[in-house]
C-alpha positions in Angstrom: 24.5 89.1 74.2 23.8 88.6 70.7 26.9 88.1 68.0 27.1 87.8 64.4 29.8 86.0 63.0 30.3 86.3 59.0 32.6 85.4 56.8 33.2 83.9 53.0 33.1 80.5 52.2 35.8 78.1 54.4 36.6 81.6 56.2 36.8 79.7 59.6 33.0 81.5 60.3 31.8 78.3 61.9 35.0 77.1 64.2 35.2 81.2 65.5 31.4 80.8 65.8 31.8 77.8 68.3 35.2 78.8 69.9 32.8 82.2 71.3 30.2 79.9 72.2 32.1 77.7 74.6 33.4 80.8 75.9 30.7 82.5 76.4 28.5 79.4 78.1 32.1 79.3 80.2 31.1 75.0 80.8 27.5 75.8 81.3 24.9 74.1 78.6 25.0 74.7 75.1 22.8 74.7 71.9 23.5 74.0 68.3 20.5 75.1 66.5 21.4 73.2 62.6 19.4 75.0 59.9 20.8 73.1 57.1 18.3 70.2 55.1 20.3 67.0 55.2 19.8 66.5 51.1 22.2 65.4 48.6 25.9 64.5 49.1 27.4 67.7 49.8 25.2 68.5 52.5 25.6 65.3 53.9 29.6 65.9 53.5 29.0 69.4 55.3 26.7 68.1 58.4 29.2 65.4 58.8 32.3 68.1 58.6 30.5 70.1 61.4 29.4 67.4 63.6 33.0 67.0 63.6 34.4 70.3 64.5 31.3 70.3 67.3 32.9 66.8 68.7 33.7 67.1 72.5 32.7 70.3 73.0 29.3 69.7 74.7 26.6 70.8 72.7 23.3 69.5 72.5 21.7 69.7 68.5 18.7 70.5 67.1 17.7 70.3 63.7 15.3 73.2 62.6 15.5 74.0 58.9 12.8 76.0 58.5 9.6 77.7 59.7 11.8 79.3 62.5 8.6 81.1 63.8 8.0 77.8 65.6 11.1 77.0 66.9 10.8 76.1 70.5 13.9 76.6 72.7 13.9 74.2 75.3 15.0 75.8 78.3 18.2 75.6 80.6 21.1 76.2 77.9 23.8 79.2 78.9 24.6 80.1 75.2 23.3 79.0 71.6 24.6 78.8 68.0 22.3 79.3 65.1 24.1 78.0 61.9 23.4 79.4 59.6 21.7 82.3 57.9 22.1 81.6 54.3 20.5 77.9 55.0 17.6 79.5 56.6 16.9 82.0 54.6 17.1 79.1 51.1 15.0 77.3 53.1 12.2 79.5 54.1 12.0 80.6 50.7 12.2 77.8 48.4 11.3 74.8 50.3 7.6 74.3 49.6 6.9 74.2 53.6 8.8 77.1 53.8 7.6 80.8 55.4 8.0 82.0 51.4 7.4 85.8 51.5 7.2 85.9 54.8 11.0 84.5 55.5 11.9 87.7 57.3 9.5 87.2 60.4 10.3 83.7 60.7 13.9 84.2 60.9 14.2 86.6 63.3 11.3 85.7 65.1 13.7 82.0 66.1 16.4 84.9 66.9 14.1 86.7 69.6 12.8 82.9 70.6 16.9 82.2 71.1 17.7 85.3 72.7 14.5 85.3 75.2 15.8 81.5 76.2 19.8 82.1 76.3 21.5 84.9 77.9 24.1 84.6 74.7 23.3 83.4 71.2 25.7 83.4 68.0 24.4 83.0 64.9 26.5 82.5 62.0 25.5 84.5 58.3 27.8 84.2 54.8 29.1 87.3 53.1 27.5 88.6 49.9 28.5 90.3 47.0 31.8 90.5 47.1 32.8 88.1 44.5 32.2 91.1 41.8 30.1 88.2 40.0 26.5 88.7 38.5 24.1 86.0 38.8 20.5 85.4 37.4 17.8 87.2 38.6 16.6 84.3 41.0 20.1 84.1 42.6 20.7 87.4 42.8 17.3 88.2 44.2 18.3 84.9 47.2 21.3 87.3 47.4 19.7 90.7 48.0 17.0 89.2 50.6 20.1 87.2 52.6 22.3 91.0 52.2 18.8 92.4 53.7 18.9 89.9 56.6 22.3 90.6 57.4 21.7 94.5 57.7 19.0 93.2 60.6 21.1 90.8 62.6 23.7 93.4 62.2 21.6 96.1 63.7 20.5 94.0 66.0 23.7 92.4 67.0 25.7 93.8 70.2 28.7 92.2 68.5 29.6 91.5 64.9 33.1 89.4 64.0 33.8 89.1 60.7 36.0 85.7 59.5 39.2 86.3 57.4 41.2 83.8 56.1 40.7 82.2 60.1 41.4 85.8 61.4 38.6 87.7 63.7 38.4 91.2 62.4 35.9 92.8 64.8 33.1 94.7 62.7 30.7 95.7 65.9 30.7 96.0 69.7 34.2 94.5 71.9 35.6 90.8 71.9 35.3 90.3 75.3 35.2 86.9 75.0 38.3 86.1 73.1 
């Protein structure tokens, strides 16, 4: 089963995320897969905040911030969690090692590498354009390319659970597993 959970910024995306994780592995292994570059305070203060919430609940981490066309699942995990979207995507494009152009095949070739190694994987994507705001033309391209990637998780997705205010509001597919 593939979900995608989305959500605005401090929606409760990434504790919903985990909560269908656990439920789905039902206490067999599990897999954090971290996209975000541990650089500068705020990312430091965000890893830390969701090591946290990830405390106790069994999963094994690996860092992968980029390049996800190499990612190598090991095997033996039940369900995974892929967090998050918007991090990958920044990273494939603007980190100098990144995929660059070709961001779209790396991304979602990770997904079908997650998917072929776990019989459920969640990945977790941000909401764009709903602020109303214009950006620059760099950001707001950042912003159509990660609205592009969400159309394709979407359609790929057998479930899609949007995060409001903490509240699951089911976009795609059943909640079986709340």
């Amino acid at each position: 089963m593939l979900v995608l959970v989305t959500g605005g910024a401090a929606s409760g995306k990434s504790a919903r995320a985990e909560d269908i994780v656990c439920r789905l592995a039902n206490g067999r292994p599990m897999l954090y897969v971290a996209a975000m570059e541990p650089s500068g305070e705020e990312a430091q203060r965000r890893i830390a905040r969701h090591r946290a919430l990830r405390a106790g609940k069994g999963f094994d981490t690996l860092e992968h911030a980029k390049r996800f066309d190499r990612l190598r699942v090991p095997a033996g995990y039940e369900a995974a969690l892929f967090e998050c979207m918007s991090n990958a995507l920044a990273n494939e494009l603007f980190s100098p090692d990144g995929a660059g152009e070709n961001w779209k095949n790396s991304i979602l070739s990770g997904v079908d590498a997650l998917a072929e190694a776990c019989p459920h994987v969640v990945l977790v994507t941000n909401e764009v354009f709903s602020d109303g705001r214009t950006y620059d033309a760099g950001t707001m391209a950042y912003l159509r390319a990660l609205g592009q990637l969400n159309l394709l998780l979407a359609q790929r997705a057998d479930v899609v659970v949007e995060s409001v205010c903490g509240i699951p509001v089911m976009r795609k597919g059943s909640a079986d597993f709340e």
